[in-house]
C-alpha positions, 0 to 999 in steps of 0.5 A: 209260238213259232209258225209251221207249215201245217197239212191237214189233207192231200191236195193242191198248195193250198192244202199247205196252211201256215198255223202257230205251233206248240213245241215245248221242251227237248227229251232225251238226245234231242235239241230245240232248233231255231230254223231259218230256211227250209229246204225243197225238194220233190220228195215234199210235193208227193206228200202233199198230193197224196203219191207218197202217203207217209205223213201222218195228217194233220201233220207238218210235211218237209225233210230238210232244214238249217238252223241253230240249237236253241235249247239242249236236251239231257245226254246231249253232248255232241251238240251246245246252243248256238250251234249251225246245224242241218236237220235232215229227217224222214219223220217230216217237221221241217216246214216249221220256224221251230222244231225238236230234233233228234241229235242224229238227225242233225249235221253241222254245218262249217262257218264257211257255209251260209245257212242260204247255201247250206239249205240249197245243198244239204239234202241235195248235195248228199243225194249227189255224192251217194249217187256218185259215190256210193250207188255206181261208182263213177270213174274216169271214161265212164258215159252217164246219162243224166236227166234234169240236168239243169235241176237241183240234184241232176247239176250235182251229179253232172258236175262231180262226175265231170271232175270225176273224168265222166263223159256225161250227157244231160237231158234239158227240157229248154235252151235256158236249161240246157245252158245251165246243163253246159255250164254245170258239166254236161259234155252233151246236152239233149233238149228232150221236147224237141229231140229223141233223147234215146236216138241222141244218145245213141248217136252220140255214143255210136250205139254203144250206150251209157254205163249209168243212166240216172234219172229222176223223172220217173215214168215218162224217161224209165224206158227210154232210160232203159234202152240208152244202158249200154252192156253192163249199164245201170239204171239209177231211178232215184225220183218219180217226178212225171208219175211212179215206173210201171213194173218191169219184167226181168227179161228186160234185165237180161237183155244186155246184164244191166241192174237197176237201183232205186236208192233212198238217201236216207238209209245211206245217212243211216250210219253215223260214220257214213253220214258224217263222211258224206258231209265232210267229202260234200263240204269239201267239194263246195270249199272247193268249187268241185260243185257250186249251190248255183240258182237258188230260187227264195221263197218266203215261208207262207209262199210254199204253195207257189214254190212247190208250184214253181217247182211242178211247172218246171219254173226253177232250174236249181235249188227252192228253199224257203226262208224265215 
């Protein structure tokens, strides 16, 4: 039988236990995956500690994985055993060496793309072009604020939106990280344990602010986030990585006509069309070096505990996947 990551309650890495598992035989529109690495991602370690309560228990957590089809099941044709694909799903399951998948949930992965890379960038790389492409827009001469610059999905957003003719400013909470930022786009880079973050951009955009801010940290930068928006600016909260935003009231809003969008990945991959349109324009990007999967910090499957550990300390700049 293969092996998963099985969560029984909410807790610390050591909740995560490494068990055999029974998967059987794929139903209607479904396929057997034979997995080899595992994406991540944040999202994972709020399940774990209880934040996000959306994991039924015991249950196997993770959102993310690449791998093969090993097995076909009835009215099933868009896929054939032996096909690379990504699995990438809300209904958890893919801390696991095996698993039945859903066909869409599934994403192919091209030959030019390595199961390593695919799982450092799938999830990741796909929140990027929503939040680029889809979320606001991002167009020549805009100024964006971006936090975690050096992170797994805030160097994808600094370096699309850099090619895309932004002026991006990234946060960095090292000067290692901050390299990393000045490498991966970011035109200004503001080490956010020693400096202002709010004055600095300030300063650098001579008062005028940011047209989007996005931010992924959560209660600790929302508000300062907030300050930065210039007229018309746009507040992107996508993750809540020091604690959930308190609520706002929408005097704030009217302060300066700014918006505020907390958007989920998942409901842009909701529509097939689009799902498969946003892979095509993320492959295409990497084929052309417009983003690069960067860092990825390897783990071995039974050492998720210390990843998501990593990860929560702010050891890894970049991508985590496990391998199998």
């Amino acid at each position: 039988m293969p092996k998963a990551i099985v969560m029984r309650i909410p807790g610390g890495p050591e909740v995560l236990k490494v068990e055999e598992v029974e998967v059987g035989d794929p139903g209607p529109g479904q396929v057997r995956l034979r997995q080899t690495a595992v994406g991540v991602n944040f999202h994972d370690i709020y399940v774990r500690t209880g934040l996000y309560k959306t994991l039924p228990l015991p249950g196997i957590p993770g959102l993310e994985a690449v791998g093969a089809v090993e097995v076909v099941g009835p009215q099933v044709t868009q896929f054939k055993v032996g096909d690379r694909v990504g699995c990438l799903t809300t209904s958890y399951g893919s801390y696991a060496a095996g698993r039945l998948a859903d066909v869409d949930t599934l994403i192919r992965i091209p030959d030019g793309v390595d199961d390593r890379t695919a799982a450092a960038t799938l999830l990741r790389g796909l929140t990027a072009q929503a939040l680029v492409f889809h979320t606001h827009r991002i167009v020549p001469g805009l100024t964006i604020l971006v936090h975690a610059a050096a992170g797994g999905v805030g160097r994808l957003v600094a370096q699309w939106a850099h090619h895309l003719g932004a002026t991006v400013i990234g946060t960095a909470g090292s000067e290692e990280k901050a390299r990393i930022a000045r490498e991966n786009g970011c035109d200004h880079v503001i080490q956010y344990r020693t400096e202002d973050f709010v004055e600095r951009v300030q300063a650098i955009t001579g008062g005028r602010g940011v047209d989007v801010a996005y931010d992924a940290v959560g209660k600790d930068t929302f508000m300062g986030s907030m300050t930065c928006l210039a007229r018309l600016g746009h507040m992107v909260n996508f993750g809540q990585a020091s604690g959930p935003v308190d609520p706002i009231p929408m005097a704030l809003l009217f302060q300066k006509s700014n918006s505020v969008t907390r958007p989920n990945v998942f409901h842009y991959l909701a529509d097939r069309t689009r799902r498969e349109e946003m892979a095509a324009a993320l492959f295409d990007a990497l084929s052309k070096g417009v983003i690069t999967p960067g860092a990825i910090h390897e783990y071995a499957f039974a050492d998720v505990g210390r990843a998501q550990s990593d990860m929560e300390a702010r050891k890894t700049a970049g991508a985590v996947i496990l391998t199998l």
